[in-house]
PDB file of N, H, CA, C and O in Angstrom:
ATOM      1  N   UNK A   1       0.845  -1.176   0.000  1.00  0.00           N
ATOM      2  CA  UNK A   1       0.000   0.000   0.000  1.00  0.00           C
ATOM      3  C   UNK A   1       0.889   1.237   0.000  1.00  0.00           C
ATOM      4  O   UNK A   1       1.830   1.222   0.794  1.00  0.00           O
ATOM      5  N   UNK A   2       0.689   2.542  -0.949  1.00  0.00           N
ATOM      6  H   UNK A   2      -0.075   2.554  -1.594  1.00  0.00           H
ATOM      7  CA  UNK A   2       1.446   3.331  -1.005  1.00  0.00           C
ATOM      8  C   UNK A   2       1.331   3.954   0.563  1.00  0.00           C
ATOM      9  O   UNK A   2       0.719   3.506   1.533  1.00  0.00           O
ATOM     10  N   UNK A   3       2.214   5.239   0.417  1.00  0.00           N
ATOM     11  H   UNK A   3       2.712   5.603  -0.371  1.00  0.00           H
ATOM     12  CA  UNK A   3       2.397   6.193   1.487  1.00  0.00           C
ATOM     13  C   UNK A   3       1.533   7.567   0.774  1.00  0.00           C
ATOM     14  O   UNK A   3       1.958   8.295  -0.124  1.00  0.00           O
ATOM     15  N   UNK A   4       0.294   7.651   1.431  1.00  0.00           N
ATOM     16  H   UNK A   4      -0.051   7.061   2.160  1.00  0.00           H
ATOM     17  CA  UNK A   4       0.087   9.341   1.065  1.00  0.00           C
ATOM     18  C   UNK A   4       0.152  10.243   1.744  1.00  0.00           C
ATOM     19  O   UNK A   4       0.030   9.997   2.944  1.00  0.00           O
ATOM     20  N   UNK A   5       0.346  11.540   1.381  1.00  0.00           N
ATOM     21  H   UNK A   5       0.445  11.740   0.406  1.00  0.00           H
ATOM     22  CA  UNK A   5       0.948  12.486   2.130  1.00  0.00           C
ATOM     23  C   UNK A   5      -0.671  13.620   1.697  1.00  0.00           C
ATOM     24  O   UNK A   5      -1.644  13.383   0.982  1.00  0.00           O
ATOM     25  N   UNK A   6      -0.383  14.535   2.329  1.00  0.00           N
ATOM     26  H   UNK A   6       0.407  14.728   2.910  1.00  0.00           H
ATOM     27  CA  UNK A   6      -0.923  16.039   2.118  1.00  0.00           C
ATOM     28  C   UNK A   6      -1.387  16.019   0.199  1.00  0.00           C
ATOM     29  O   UNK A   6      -0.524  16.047  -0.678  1.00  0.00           O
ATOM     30  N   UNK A   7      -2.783  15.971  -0.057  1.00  0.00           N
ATOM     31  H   UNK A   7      -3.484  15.949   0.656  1.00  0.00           H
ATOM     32  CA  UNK A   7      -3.632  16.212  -1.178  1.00  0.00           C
ATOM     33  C   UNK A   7      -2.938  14.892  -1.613  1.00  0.00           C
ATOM     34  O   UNK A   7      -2.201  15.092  -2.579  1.00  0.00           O
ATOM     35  N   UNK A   8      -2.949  13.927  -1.295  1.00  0.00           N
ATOM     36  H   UNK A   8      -3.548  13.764  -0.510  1.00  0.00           H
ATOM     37  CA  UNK A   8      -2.738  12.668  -2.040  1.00  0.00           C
ATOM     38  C   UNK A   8      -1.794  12.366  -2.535  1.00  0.00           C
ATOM     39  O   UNK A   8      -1.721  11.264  -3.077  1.00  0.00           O
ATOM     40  N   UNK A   9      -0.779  13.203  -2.525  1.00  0.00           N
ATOM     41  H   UNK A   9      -0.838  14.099  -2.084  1.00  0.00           H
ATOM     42  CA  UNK A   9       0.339  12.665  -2.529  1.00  0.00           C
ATOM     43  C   UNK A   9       1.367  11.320  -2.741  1.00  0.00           C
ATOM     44  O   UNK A   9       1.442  11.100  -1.532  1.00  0.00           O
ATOM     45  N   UNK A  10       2.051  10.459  -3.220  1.00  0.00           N
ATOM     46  H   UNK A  10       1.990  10.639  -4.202  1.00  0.00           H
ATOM     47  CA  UNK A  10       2.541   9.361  -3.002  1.00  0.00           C
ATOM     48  C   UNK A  10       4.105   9.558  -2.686  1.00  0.00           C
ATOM     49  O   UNK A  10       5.079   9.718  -3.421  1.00  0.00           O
ATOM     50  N   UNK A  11       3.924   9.470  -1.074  1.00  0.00           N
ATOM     51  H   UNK A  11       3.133   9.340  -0.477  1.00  0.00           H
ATOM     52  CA  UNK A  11       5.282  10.053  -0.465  1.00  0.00           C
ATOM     53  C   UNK A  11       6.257   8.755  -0.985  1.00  0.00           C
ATOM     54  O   UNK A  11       5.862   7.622  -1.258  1.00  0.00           O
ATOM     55  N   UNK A  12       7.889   9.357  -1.047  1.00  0.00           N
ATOM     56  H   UNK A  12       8.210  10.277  -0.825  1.00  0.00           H
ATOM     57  CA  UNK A  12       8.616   7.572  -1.695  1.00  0.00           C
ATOM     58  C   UNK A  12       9.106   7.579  -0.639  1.00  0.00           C
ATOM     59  O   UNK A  12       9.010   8.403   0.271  1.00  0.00           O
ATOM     60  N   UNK A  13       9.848   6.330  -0.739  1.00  0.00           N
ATOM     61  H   UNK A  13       9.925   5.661  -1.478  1.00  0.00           H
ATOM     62  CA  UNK A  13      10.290   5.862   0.512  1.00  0.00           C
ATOM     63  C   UNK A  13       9.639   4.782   1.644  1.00  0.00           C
ATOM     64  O   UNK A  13       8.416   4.884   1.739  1.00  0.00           O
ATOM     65  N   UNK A  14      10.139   3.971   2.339  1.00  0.00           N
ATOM     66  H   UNK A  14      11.132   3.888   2.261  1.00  0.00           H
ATOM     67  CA  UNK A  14       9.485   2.866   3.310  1.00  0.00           C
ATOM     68  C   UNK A  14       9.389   3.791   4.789  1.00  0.00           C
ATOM     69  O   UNK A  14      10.198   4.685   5.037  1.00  0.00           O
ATOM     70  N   UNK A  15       8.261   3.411   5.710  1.00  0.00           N
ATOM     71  H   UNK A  15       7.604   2.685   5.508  1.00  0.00           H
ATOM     72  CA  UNK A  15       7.877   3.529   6.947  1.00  0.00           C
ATOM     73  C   UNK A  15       7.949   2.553   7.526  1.00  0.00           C
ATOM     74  O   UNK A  15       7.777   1.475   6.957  1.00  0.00           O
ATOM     75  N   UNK A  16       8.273   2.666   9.061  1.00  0.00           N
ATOM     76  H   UNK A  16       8.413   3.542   9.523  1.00  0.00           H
ATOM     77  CA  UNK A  16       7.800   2.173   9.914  1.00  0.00           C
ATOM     78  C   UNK A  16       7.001   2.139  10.846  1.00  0.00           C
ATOM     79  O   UNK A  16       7.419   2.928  11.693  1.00  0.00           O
ATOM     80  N   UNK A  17       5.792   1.525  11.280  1.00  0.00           N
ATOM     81  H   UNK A  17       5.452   0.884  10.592  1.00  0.00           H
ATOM     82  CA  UNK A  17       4.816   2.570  12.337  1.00  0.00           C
ATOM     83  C   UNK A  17       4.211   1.864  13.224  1.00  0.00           C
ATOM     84  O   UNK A  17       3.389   0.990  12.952  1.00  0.00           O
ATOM     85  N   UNK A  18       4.632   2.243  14.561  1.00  0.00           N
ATOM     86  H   UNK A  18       5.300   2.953  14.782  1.00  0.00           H
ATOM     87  CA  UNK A  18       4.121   1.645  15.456  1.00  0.00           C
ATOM     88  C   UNK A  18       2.735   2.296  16.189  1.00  0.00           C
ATOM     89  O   UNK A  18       2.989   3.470  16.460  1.00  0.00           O
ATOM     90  N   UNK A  19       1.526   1.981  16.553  1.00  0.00           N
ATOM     91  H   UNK A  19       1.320   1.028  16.334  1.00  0.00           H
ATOM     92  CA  UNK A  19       0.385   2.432  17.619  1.00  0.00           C
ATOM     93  C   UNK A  19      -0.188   1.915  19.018  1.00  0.00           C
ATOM     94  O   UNK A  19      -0.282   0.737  19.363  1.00  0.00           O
ATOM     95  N   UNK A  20      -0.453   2.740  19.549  1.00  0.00           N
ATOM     96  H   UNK A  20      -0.376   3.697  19.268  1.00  0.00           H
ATOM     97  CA  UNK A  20      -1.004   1.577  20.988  1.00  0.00           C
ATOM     98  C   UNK A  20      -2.192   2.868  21.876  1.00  0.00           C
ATOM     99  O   UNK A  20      -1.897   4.005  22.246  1.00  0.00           O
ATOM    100  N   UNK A  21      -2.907   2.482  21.940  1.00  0.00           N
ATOM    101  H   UNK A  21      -3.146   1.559  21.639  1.00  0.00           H
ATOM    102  CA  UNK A  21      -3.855   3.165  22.338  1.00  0.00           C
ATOM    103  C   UNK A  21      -4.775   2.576  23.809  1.00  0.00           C
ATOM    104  O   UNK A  21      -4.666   1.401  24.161  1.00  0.00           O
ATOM    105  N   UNK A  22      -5.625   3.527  24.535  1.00  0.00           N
ATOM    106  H   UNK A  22      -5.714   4.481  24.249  1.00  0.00           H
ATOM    107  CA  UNK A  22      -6.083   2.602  25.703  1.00  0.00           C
ATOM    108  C   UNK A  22      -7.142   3.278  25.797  1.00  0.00           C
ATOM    109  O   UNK A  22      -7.278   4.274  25.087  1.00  0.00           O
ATOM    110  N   UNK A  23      -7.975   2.950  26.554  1.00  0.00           N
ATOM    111  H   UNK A  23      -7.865   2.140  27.131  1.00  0.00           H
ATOM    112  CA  UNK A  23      -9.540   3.649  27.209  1.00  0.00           C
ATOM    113  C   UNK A  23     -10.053   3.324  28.605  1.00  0.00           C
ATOM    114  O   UNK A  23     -10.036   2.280  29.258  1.00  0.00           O
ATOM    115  N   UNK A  24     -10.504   4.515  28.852  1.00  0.00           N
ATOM    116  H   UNK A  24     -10.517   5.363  28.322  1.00  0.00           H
ATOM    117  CA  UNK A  24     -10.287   4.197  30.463  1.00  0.00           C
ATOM    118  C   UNK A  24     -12.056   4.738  30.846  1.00  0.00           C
ATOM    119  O   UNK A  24     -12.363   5.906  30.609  1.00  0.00           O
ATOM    120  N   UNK A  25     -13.132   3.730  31.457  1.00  0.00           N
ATOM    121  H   UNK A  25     -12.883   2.781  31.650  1.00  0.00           H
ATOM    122  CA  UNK A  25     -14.580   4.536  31.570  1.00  0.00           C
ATOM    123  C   UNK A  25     -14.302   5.220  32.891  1.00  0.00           C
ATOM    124  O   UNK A  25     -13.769   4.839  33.933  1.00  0.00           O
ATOM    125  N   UNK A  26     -14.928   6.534  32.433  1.00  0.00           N
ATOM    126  H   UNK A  26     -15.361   6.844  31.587  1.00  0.00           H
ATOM    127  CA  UNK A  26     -15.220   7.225  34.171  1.00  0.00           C
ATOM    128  C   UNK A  26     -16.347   6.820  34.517  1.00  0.00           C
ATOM    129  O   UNK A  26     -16.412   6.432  35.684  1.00  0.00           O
ATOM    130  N   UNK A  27     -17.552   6.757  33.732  1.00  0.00           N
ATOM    131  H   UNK A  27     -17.499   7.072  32.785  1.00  0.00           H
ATOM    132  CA  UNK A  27     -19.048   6.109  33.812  1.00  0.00           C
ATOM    133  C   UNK A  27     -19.130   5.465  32.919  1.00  0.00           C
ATOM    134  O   UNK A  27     -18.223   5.069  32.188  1.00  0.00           O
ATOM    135  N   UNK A  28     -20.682   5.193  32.834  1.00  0.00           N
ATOM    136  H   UNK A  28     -21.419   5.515  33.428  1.00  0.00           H
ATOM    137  CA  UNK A  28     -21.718   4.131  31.535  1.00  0.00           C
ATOM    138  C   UNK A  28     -21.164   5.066  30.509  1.00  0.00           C
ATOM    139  O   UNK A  28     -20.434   4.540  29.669  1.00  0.00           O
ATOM    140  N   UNK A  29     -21.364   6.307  30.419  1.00  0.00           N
ATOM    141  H   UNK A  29     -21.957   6.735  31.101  1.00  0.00           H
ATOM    142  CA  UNK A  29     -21.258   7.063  29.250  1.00  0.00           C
ATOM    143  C   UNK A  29     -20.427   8.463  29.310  1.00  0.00           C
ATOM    144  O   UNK A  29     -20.720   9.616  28.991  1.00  0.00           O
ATOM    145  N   UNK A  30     -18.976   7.707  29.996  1.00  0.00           N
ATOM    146  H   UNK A  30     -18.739   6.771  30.255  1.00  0.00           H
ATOM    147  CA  UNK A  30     -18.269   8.997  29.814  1.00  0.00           C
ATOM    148  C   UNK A  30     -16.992   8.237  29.929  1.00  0.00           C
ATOM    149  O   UNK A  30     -16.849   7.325  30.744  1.00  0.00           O
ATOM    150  N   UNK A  31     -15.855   8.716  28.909  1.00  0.00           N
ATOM    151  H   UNK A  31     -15.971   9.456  28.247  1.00  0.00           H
ATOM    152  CA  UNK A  31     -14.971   8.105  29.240  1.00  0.00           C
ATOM    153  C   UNK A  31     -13.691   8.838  28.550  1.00  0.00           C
ATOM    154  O   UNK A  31     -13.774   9.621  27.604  1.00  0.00           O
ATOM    155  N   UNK A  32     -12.210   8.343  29.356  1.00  0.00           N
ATOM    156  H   UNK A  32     -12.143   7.706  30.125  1.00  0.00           H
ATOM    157  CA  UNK A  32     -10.542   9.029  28.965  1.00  0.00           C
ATOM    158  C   UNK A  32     -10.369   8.293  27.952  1.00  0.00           C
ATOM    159  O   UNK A  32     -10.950   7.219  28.105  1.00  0.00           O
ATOM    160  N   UNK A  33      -9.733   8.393  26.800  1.00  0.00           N
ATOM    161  H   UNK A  33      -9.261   9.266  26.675  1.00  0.00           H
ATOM    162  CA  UNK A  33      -8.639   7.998  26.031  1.00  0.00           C
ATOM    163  C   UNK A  33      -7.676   8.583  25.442  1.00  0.00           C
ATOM    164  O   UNK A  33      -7.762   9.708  24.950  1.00  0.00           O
ATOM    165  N   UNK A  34      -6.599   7.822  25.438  1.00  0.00           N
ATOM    166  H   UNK A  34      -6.529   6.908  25.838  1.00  0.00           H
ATOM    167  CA  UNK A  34      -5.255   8.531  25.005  1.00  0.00           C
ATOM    168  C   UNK A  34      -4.958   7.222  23.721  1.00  0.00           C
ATOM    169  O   UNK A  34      -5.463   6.100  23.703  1.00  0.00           O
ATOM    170  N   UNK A  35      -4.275   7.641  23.023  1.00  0.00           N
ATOM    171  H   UNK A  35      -3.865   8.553  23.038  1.00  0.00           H
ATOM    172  CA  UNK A  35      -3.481   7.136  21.373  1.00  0.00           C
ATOM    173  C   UNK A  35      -2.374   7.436  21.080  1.00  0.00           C
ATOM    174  O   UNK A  35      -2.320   8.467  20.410  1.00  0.00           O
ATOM    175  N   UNK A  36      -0.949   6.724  21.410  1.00  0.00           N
ATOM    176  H   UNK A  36      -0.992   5.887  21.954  1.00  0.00           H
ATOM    177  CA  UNK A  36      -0.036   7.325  20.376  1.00  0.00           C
ATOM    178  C   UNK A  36       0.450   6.923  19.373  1.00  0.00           C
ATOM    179  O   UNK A  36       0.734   5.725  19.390  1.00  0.00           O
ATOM    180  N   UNK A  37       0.648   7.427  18.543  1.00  0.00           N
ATOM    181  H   UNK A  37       0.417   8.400  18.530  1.00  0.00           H
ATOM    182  CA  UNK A  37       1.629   6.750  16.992  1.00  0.00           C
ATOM    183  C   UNK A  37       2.986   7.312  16.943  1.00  0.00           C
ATOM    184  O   UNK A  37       3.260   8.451  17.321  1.00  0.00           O
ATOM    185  N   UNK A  38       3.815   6.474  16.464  1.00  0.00           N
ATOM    186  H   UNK A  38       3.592   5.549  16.157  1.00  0.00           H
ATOM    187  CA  UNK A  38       5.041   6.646  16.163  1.00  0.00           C
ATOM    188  C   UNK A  38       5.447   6.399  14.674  1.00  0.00           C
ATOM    189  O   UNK A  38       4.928   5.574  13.921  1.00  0.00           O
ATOM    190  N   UNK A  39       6.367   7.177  14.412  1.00  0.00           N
ATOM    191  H   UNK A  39       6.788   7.846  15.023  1.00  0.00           H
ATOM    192  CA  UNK A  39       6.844   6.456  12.609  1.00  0.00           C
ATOM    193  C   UNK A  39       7.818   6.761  12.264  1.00  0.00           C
ATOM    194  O   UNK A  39       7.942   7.978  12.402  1.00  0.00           O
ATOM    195  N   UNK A  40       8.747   6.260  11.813  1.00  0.00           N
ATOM    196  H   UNK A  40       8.646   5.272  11.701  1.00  0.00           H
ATOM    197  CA  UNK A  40      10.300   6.035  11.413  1.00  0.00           C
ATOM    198  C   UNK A  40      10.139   6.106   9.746  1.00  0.00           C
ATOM    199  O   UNK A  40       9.313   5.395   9.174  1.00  0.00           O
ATOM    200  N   UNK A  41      11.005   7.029   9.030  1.00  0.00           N
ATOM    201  H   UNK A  41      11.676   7.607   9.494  1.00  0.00           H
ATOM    202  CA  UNK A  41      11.402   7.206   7.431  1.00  0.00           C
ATOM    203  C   UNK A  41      12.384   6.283   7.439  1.00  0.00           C
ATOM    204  O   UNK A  41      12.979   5.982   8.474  1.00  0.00           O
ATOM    205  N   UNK A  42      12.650   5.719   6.202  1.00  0.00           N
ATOM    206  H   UNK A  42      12.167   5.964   5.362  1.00  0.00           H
ATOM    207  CA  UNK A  42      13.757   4.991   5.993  1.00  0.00           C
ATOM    208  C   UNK A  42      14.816   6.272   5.283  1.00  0.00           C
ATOM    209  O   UNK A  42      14.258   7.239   4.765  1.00  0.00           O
ATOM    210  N   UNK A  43      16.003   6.213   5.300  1.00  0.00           N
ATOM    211  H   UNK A  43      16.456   5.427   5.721  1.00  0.00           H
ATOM    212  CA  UNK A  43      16.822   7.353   5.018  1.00  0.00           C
ATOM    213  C   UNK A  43      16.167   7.750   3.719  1.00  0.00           C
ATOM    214  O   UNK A  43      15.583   7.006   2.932  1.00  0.00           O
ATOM    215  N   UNK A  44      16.381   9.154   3.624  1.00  0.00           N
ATOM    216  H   UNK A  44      16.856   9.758   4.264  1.00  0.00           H
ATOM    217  CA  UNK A  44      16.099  10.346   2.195  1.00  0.00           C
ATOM    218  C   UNK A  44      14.711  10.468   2.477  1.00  0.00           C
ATOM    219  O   UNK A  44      14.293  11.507   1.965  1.00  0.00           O
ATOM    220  N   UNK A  45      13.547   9.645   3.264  1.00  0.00           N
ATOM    221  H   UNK A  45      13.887   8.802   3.680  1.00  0.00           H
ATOM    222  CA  UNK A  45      12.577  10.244   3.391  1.00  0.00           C
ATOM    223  C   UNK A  45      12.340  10.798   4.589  1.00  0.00           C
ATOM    224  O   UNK A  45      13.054  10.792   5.592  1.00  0.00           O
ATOM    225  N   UNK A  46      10.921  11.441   4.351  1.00  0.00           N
ATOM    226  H   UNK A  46      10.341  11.445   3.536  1.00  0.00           H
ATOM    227  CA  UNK A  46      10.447  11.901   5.691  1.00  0.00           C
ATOM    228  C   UNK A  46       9.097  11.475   6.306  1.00  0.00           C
ATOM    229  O   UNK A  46       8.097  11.397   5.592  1.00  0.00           O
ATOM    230  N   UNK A  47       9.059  11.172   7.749  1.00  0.00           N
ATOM    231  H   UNK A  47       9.872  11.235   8.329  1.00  0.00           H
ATOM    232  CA  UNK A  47       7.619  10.618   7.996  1.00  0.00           C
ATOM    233  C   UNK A  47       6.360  12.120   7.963  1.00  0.00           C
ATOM    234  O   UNK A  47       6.490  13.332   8.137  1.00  0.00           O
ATOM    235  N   UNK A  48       5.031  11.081   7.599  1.00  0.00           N
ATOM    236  H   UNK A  48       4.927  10.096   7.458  1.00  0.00           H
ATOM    237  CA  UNK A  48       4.069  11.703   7.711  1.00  0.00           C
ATOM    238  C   UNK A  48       3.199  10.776   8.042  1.00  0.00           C
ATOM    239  O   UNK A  48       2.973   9.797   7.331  1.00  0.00           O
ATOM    240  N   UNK A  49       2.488  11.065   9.439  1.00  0.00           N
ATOM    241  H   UNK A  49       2.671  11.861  10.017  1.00  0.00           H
ATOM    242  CA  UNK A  49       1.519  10.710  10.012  1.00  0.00           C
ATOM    243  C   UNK A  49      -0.064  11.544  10.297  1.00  0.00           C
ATOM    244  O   UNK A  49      -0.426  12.259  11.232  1.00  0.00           O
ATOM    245  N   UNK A  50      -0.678  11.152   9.218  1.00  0.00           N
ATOM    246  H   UNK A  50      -0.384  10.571   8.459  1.00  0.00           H
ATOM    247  CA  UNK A  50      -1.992  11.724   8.856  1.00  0.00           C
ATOM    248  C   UNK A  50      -2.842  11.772  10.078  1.00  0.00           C
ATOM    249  O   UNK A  50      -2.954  10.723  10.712  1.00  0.00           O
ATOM    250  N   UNK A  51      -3.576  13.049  10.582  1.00  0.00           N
ATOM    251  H   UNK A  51      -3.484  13.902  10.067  1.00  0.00           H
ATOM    252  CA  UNK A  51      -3.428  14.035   9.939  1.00  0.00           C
ATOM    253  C   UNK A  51      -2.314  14.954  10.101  1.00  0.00           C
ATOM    254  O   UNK A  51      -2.086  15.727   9.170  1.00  0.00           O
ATOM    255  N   UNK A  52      -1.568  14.989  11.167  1.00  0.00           N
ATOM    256  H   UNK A  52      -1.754  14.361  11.923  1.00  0.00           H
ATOM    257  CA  UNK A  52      -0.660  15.582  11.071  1.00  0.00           C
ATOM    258  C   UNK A  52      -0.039  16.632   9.929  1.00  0.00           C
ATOM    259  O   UNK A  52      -0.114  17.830   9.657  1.00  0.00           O
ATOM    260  N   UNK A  53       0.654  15.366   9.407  1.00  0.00           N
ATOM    261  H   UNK A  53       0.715  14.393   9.628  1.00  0.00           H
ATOM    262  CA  UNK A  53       1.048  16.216   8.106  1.00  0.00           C
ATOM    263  C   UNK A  53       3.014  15.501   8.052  1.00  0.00           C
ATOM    264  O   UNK A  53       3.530  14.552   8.643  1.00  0.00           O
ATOM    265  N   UNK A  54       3.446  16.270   7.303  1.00  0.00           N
ATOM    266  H   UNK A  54       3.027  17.040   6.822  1.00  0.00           H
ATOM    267  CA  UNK A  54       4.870  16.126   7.147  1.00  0.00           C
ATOM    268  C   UNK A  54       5.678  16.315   8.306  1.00  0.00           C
ATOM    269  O   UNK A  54       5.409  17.368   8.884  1.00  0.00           O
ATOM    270  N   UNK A  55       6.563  15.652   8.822  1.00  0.00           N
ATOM    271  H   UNK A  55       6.782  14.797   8.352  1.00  0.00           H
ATOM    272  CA  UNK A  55       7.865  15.943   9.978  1.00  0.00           C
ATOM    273  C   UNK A  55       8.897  16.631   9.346  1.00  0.00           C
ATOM    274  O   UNK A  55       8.848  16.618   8.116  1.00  0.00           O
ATOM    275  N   UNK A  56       9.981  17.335   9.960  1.00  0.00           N
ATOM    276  H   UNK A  56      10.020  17.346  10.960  1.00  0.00           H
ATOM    277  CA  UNK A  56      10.574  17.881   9.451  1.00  0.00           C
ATOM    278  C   UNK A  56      12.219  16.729   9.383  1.00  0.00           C
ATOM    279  O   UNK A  56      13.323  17.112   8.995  1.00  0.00           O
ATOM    280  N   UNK A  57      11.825  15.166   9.944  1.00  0.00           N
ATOM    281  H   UNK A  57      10.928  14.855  10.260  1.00  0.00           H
ATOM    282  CA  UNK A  57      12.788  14.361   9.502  1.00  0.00           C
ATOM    283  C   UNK A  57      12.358  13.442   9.708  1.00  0.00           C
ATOM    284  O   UNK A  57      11.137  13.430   9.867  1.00  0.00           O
ATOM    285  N   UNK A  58      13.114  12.177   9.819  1.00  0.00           N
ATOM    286  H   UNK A  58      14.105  12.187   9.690  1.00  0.00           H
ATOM    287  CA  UNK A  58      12.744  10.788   9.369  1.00  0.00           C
ATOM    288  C   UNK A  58      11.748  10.229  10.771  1.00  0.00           C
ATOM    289  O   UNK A  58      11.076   9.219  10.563  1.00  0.00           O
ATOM    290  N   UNK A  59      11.660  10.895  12.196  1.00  0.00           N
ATOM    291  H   UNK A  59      12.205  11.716  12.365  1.00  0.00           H
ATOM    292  CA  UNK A  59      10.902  10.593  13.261  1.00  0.00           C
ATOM    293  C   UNK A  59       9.850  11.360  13.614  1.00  0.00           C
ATOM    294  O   UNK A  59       9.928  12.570  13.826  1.00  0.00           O
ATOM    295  N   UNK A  60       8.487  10.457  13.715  1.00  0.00           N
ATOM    296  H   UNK A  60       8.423   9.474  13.543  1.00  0.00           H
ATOM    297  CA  UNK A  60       7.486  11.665  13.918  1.00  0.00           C
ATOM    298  C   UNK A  60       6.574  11.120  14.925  1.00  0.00           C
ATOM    299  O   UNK A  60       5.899  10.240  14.390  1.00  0.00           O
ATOM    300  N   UNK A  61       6.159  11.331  16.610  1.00  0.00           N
ATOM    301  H   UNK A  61       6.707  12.046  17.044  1.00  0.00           H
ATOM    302  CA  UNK A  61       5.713  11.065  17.049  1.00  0.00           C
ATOM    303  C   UNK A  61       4.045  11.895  17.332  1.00  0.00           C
ATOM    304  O   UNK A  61       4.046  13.099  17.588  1.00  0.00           O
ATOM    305  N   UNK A  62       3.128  11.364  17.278  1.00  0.00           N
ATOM    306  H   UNK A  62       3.127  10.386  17.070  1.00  0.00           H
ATOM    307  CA  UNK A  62       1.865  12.059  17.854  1.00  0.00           C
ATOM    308  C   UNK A  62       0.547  11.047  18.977  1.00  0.00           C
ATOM    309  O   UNK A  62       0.033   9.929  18.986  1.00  0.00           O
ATOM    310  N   UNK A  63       0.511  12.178  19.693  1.00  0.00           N
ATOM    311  H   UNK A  63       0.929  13.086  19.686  1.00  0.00           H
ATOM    312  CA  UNK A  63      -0.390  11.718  20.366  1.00  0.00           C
ATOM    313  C   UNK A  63      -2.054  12.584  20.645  1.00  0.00           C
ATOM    314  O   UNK A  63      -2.189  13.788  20.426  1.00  0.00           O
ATOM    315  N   UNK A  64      -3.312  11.587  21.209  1.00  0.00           N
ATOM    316  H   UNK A  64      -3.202  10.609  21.387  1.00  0.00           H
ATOM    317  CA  UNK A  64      -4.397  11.984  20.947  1.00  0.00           C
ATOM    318  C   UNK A  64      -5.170  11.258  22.418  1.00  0.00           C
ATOM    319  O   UNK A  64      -5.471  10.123  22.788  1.00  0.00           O
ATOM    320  N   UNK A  65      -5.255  12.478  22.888  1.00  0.00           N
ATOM    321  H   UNK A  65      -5.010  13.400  22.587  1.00  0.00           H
ATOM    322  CA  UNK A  65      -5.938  12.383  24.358  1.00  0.00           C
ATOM    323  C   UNK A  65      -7.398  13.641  24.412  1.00  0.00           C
ATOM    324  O   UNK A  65      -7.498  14.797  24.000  1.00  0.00           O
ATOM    325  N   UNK A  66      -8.270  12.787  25.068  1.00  0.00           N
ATOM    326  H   UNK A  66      -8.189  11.849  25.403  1.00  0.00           H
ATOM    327  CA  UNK A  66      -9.512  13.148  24.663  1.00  0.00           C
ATOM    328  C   UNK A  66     -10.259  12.686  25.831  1.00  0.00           C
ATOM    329  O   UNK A  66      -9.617  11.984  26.613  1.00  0.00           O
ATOM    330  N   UNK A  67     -11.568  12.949  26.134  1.00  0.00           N
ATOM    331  H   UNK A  67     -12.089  13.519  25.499  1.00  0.00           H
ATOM    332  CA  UNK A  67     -12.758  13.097  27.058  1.00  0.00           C
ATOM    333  C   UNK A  67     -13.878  12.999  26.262  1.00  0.00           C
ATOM    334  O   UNK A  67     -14.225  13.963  25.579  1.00  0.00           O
ATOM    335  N   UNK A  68     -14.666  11.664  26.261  1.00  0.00           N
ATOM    336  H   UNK A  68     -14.384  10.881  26.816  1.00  0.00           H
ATOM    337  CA  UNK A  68     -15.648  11.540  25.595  1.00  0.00           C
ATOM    338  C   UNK A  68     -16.969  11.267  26.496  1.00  0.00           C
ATOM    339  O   UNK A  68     -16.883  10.648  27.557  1.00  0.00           O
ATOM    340  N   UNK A  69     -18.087  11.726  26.043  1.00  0.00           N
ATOM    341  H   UNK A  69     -18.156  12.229  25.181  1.00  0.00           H
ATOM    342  CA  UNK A  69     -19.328  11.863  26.784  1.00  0.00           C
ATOM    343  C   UNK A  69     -20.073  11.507  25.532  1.00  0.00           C
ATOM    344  O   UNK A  69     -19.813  12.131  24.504  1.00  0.00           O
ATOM    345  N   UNK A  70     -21.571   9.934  25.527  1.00  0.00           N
ATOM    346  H   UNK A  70     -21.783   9.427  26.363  1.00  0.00           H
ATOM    347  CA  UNK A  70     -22.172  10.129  24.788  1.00  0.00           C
ATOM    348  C   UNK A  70     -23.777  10.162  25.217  1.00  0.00           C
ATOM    349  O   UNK A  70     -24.154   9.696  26.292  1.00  0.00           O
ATOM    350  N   UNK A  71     -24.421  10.594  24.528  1.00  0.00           N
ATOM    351  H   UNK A  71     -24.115  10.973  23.654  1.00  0.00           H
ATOM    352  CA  UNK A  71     -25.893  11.442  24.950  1.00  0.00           C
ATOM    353  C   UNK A  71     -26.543   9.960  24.781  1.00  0.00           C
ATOM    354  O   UNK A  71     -27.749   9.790  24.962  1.00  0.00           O
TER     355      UNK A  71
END
């Protein structure tokens, strides 16, 4: 599967990408979660982890922590 980048793009180069994510309930209908991703360029490229966008080198870490409530 290619690599796309920003407007579809087909970034070159191989990735590596690791994720691990968790969820934690405060109630029936409310609850923490956190997500992080990691991603490694293989040399001459650069990672991009959507949505993010482009890193400015081959390591790009992000994370996604949040408070969810549903009606």
């Amino acid at each position: 599967m290619p690599n796309h980048g920003t407007a579809n793009a087909i970034l070159p180069g191989r990735r590596k990408q690791v994720e691990a994510g968790a969820d934690y309930f405060l109630s029936k209908r409310t609850d923490v979660y956190l997500v992080v991703a990691y991603q490694r360029a293989a040399a001459g490229s650069v990672a991009a982890l959507y949505p993010v966008g482009n890193a400015g080198g081959r390591n790009q870490t992000a994370v996604n922590l949040g408070l969810r409530h549903t009606f």
